[in-house]
C-alpha positions as CSV (number, residue, x, y, z in Angstrom):
1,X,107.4,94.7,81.4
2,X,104.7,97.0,82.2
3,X,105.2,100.3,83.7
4,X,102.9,101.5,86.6
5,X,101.4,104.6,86.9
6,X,99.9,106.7,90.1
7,X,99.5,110.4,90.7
8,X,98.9,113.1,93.3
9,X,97.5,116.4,92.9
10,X,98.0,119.5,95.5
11,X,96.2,122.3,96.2
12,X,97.0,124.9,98.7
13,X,100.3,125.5,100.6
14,X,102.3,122.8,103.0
15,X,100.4,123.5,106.1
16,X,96.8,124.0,105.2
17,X,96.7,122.3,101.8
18,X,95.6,118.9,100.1
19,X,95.7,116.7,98.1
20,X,94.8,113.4,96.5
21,X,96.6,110.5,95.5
22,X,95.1,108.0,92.6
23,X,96.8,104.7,92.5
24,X,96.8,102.8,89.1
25,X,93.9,102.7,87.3
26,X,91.4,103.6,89.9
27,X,91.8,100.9,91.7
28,X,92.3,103.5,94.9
29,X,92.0,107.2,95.7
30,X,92.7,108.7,99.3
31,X,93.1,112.2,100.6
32,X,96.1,113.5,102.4
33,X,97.4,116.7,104.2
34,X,100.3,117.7,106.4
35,X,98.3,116.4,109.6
36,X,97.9,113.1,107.6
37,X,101.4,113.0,107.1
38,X,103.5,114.7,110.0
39,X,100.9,114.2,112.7
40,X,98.2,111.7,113.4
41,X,95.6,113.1,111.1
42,X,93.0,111.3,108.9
43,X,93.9,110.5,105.5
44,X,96.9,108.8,104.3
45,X,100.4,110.0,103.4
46,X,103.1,108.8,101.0
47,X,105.0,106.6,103.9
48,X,101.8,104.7,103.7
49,X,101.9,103.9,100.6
50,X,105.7,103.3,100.6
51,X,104.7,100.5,103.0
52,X,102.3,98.9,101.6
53,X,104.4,98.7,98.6
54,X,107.0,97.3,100.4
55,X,104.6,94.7,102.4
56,X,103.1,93.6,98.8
57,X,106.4,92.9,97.7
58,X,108.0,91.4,100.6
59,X,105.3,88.8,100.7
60,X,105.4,87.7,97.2
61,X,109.0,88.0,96.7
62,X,108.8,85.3,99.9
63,X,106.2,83.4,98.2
64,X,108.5,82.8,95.6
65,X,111.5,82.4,97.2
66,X,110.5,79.6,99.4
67,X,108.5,78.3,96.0
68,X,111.8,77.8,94.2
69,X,113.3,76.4,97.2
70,X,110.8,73.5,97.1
71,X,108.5,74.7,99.8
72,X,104.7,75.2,99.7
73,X,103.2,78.1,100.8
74,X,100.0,78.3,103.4
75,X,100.4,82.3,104.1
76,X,102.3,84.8,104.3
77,X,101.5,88.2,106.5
78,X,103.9,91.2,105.9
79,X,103.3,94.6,107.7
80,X,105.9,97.1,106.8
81,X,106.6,100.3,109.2
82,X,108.1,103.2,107.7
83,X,109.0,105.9,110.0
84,X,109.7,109.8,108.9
85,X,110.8,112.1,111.3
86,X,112.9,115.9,110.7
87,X,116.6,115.2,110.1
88,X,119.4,117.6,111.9
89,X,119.9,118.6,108.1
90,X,117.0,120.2,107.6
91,X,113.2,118.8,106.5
92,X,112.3,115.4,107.0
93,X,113.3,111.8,105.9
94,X,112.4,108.3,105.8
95,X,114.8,107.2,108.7
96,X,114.1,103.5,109.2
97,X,111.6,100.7,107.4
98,X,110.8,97.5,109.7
99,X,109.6,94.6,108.2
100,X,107.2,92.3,110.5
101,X,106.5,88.6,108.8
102,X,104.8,85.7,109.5
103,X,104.4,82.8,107.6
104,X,103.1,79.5,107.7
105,X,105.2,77.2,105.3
106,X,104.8,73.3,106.4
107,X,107.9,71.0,106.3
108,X,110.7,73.8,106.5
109,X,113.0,74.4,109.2
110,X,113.4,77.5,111.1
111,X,117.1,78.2,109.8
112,X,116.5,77.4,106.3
113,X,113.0,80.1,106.6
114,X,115.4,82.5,108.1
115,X,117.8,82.4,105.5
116,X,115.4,82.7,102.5
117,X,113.5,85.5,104.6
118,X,117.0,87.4,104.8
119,X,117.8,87.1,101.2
120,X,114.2,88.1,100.1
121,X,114.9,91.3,102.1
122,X,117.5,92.2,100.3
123,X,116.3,90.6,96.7
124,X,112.7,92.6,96.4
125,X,112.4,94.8,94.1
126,X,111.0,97.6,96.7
127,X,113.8,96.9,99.0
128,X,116.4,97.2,96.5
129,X,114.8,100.7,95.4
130,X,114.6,101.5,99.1
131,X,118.4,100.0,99.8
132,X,119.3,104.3,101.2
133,X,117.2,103.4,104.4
134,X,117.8,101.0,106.9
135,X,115.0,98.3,106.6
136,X,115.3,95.6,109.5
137,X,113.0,92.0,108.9
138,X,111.4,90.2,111.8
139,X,110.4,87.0,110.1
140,X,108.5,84.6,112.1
141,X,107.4,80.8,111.0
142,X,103.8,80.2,112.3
């Protein structure tokens, strides 16, 4: 299996530095800062990215559940939110990851979706690396 490959350079201290990040090979650069990060500030930020990780995967760990449970697949919509916020301990932390789904999957039933969403949450890959935060799913057949 292949092993993937991104980066982020720095320049400058916490509060009045940047940075970018490269993703892959060049398939996508952004900028970030701490405004972009701990405020509402342009650029992007590494929960971001942790999310749209975790939305990529969701949806084709789905996709293939449902696949190998008969099912054809339409579409499936995944937006991830992944929220950082300081911690009584000191710095931040990614407290809480909420995964919002809808999918449109003709001829299943709503319990037999829910159950294959559920297991997907816990079966992909991002939410297995991810498994120290608490990620709730709110999947919805369409």
């Amino acid at each position: 299996m292949p092993v993937r490959t991104s980066d982020a350079k720095w320049q400058g201290d916490l509060k009045s530095g940047k940075g970018t990040v490269h993703v892959g090979n060049g398939v996508w650069e952004g900028q970030y800062n701490f405004s972009s990060r701990f405020e509402e500030g342009k650029g992007t930020n590494p929960e971001e990215l942790i999310a749209a990780a975790h939305a990529g995967c969701y949806s084709m760990a789905l996709s293939g559940g449902l696949s190998g449970a008969g099912f054809t697949v339409d579409t499936i919509s995944t937006t991830a939110k992944v929220k950082v916020e300081p911690v009584p301990s000191g710095g931040f932390a990614i407290t809480h990851i909420q995964l919002i789904t809808e999918a449109k999957v003709p001829g299943i039933d709503k319990a037999t979706f829910d159950g294959i969403a559920a297991a997907t949450k816990e079966g992909c890959p991002v939410s297995k690396a991810l498994k120290a935060v608490p990620i709730d799913l709110d999947a919805k057949l369409v």
